[in-house]
C-alpha positions in Angstrom: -29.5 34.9 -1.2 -32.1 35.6 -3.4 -35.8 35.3 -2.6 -37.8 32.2 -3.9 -40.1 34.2 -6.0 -37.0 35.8 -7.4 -35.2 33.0 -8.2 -35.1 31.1 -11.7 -33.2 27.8 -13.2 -32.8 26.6 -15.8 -32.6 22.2 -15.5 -29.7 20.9 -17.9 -29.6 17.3 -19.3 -25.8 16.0 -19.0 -24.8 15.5 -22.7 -22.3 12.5 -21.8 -22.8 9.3 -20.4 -22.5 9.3 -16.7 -19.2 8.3 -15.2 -19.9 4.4 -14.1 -16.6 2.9 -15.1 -14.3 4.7 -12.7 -12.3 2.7 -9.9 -12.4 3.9 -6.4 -9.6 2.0 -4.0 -10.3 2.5 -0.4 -7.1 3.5 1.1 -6.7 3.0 5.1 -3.2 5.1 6.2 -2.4 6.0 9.5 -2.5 9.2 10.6 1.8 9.8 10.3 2.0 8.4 6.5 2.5 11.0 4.1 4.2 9.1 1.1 1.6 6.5 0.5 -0.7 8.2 -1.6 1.8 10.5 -3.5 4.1 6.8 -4.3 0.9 5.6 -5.0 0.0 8.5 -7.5 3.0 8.3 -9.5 2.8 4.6 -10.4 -0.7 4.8 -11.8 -1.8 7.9 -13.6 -5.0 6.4 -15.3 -7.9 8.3 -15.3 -10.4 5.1 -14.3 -8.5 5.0 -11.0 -8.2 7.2 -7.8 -7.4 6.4 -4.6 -9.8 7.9 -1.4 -7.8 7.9 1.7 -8.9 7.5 5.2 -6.5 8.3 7.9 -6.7 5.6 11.2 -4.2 7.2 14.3 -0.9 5.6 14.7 1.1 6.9 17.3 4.9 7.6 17.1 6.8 4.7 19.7 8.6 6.3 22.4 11.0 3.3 22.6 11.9 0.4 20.9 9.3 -2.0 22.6 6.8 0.1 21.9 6.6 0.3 18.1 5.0 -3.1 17.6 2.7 -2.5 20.1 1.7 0.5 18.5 1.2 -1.3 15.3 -1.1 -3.5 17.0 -4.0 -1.3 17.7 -4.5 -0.5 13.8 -6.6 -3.4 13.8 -8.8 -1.8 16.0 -9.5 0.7 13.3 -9.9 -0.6 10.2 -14.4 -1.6 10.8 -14.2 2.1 11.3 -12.4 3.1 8.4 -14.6 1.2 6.0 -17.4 2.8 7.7 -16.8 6.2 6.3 -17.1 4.8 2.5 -20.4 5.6 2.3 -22.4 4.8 0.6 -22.2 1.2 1.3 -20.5 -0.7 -2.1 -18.9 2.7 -3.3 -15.4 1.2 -2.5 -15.2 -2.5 -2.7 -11.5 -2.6 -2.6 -9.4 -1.2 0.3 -5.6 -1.2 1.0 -4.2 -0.7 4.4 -1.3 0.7 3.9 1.2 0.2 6.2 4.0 -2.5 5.7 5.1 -2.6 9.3 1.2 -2.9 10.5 0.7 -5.7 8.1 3.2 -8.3 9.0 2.5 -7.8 12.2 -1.2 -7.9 12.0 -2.1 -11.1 9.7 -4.1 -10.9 6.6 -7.4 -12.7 8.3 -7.2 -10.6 11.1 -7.4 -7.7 9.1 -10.2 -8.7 6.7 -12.3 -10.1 9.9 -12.2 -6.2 11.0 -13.1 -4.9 7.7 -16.3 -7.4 7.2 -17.7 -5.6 10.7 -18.4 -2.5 8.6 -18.2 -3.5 5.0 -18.8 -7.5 4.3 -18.1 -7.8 0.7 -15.1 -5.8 0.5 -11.8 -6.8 -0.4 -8.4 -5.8 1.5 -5.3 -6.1 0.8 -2.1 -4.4 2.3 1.5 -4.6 1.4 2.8 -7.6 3.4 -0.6 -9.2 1.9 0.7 -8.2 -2.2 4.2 -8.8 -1.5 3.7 -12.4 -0.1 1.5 -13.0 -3.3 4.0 -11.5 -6.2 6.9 -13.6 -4.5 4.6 -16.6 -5.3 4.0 -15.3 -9.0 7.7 -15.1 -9.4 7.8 -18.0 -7.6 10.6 -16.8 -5.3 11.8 -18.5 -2.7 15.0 -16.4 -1.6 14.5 -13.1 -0.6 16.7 -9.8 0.0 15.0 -7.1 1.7 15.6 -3.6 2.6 13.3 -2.0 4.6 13.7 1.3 6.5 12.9 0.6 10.5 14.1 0.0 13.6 15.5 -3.9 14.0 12.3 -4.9 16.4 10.3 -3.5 13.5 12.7 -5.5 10.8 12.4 -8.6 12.3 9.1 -9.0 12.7 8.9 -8.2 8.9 11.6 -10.9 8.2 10.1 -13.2 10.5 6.8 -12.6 8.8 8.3 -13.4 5.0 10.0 -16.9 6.6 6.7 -18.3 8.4 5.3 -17.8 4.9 7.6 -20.3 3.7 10.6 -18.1 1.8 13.9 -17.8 3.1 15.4 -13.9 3.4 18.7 -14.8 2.4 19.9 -10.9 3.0 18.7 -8.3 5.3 20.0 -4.1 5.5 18.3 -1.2 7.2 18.5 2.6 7.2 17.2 2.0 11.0 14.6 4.9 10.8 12.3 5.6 13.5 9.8 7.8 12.3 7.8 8.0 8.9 8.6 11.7 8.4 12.0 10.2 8.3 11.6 7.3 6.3 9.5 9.5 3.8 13.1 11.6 3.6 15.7 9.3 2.4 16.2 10.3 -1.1 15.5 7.7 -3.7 19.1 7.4 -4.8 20.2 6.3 -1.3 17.5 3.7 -1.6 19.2 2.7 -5.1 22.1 2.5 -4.1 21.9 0.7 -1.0 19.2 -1.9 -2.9 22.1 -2.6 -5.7 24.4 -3.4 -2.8 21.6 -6.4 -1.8 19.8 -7.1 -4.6 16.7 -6.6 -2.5 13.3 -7.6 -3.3 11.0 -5.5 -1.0 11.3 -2.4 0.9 9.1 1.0 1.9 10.6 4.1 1.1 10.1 6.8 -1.9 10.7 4.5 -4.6 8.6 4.5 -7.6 11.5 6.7 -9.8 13.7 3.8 -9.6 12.5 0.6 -9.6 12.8 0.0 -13.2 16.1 1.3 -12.9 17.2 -1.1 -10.0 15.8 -4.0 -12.2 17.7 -3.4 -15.4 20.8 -2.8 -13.0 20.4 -6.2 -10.8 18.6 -8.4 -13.7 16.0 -9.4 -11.3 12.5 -8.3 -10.6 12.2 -5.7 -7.5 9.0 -5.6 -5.4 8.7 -2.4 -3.1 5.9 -2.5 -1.0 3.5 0.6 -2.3 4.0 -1.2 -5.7 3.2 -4.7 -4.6 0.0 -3.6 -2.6 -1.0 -1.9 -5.5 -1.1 -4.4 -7.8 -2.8 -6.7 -5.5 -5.5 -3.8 -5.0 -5.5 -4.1 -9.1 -6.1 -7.6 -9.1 -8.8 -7.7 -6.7 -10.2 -5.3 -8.6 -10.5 -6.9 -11.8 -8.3 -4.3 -13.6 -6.2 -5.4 -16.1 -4.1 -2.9 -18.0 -0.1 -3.2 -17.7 1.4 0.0 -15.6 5.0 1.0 -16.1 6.8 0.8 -12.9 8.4 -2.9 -13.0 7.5 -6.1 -13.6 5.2 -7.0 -11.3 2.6 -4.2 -12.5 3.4 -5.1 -16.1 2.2 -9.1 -15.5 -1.2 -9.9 -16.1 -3.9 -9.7 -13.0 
């Protein structure tokens, strides 16, 4: 290290405007989710976007009954997660994303948490975005493919018909684990979707949703793309993505 009579700078003025415009979304994943924020990545490139991820601990289920319980205590992370935005106002959007967590802990629930710690945030997750682009389709049957367990599945389901559609058509590659789930290839998801027509579903998908939509003729909501364009919305931004028709409508 050099000695303070020693040392000498020279102060620079930037020769650009500083960087105001940029969009941080707060991302809340837990701790065994490694797909988010790559799927995420590959459906919007934009420079005036990044994501900052924050992981909360989710713990594998050792049975059946225990996966939903284990999605329960998420909610007793999320104040905490906002927390480490700091400083305060630096992310005023967050996404919790886990699809499993969020129909089975409800949209109020999980922006009651987040005001503890950050009270004019937004939140949105990917129960939260899918619920709201079936609206702007205005949907009312829906065909889902999702990768869990059936006690995971049907609280999913159960979550879509309370909100007042009607899943007319329901397949599963029963997966446990999210390392699995993160594995199944995206052409086993394509070709299991085309045999359903499905609307929804978590899995590595952002190569082929447009693909599935020109093959089905109907518009195909995964859940990494439908929380992010509810994220988008929140957010104020406005420019069309290309990865389906939802991201392509107007916010």
């Amino acid at each position: 290290m050099p000695t303070q009579n020693a040392f000498s700078a020279t102060h620079l003025v930037p020769s650009c405007p500083p960087i105001s415009s940029e969009m941080v979304l707060g991302l809340i994943v837990p701790s065994t989710d490694n797909l988010a924020e790559l799927e995420l990545c590959r459906m919007l490139k934009e420079d005036g976007v990044c994501f900052s991820a924050a992981r909360i601990k989710h713990q594998e289920p050792d049975s059946p009954q225990r996966a939903v319980e284990n999605l329960y205590q998420h909610a007793h992370e999320i104040a905490h997660a906002g927390e480490l935005y700091d400083p305060p106002g630096v992310v005023n959007v967050f996404i919790y994303a886990c699809t499993s967590g969020s129909a089975t802990i409800s949209q109020a629930r999980l922006e009651e948490e987040l005001r503890r710690s950050r009270p004019r945030a937004f939140i949105t997750s990917p129960m939260t975005g899918a619920l709201r682009a079936f609206h702007q389709f205005r949907a009312t049957r829906i065909a889902m493919l999702a990768p869990y367990i059936d006690e995971v599945g049907a609280v999913i389901a159960e979550c879509v018909e309370e909100s007042g559609f009607t899943v007319c058509s329901y397949a599963s590659f029963n997966l446990r684990t999210d390392s699995a789930i993160a594995a199944v290839a995206p052409e086993s998801i394509f070709e299991a979707a085309c045999s359903i027509d499905t609307r929804n579903w978590r899995c590595r998908t952002s190569s082929v949703i447009e693909r599935l939509e020109a093959r089905i003729g109907k518009p195909v909501i995964s859940a990494h793309q439908a929380m992010l364009w509810d994220a988008l919305r929140l957010a104020s931004y406005e420019k069309p993505i290309a990865h389906g028709r939802l991201l392509m409508l107007t916010r």
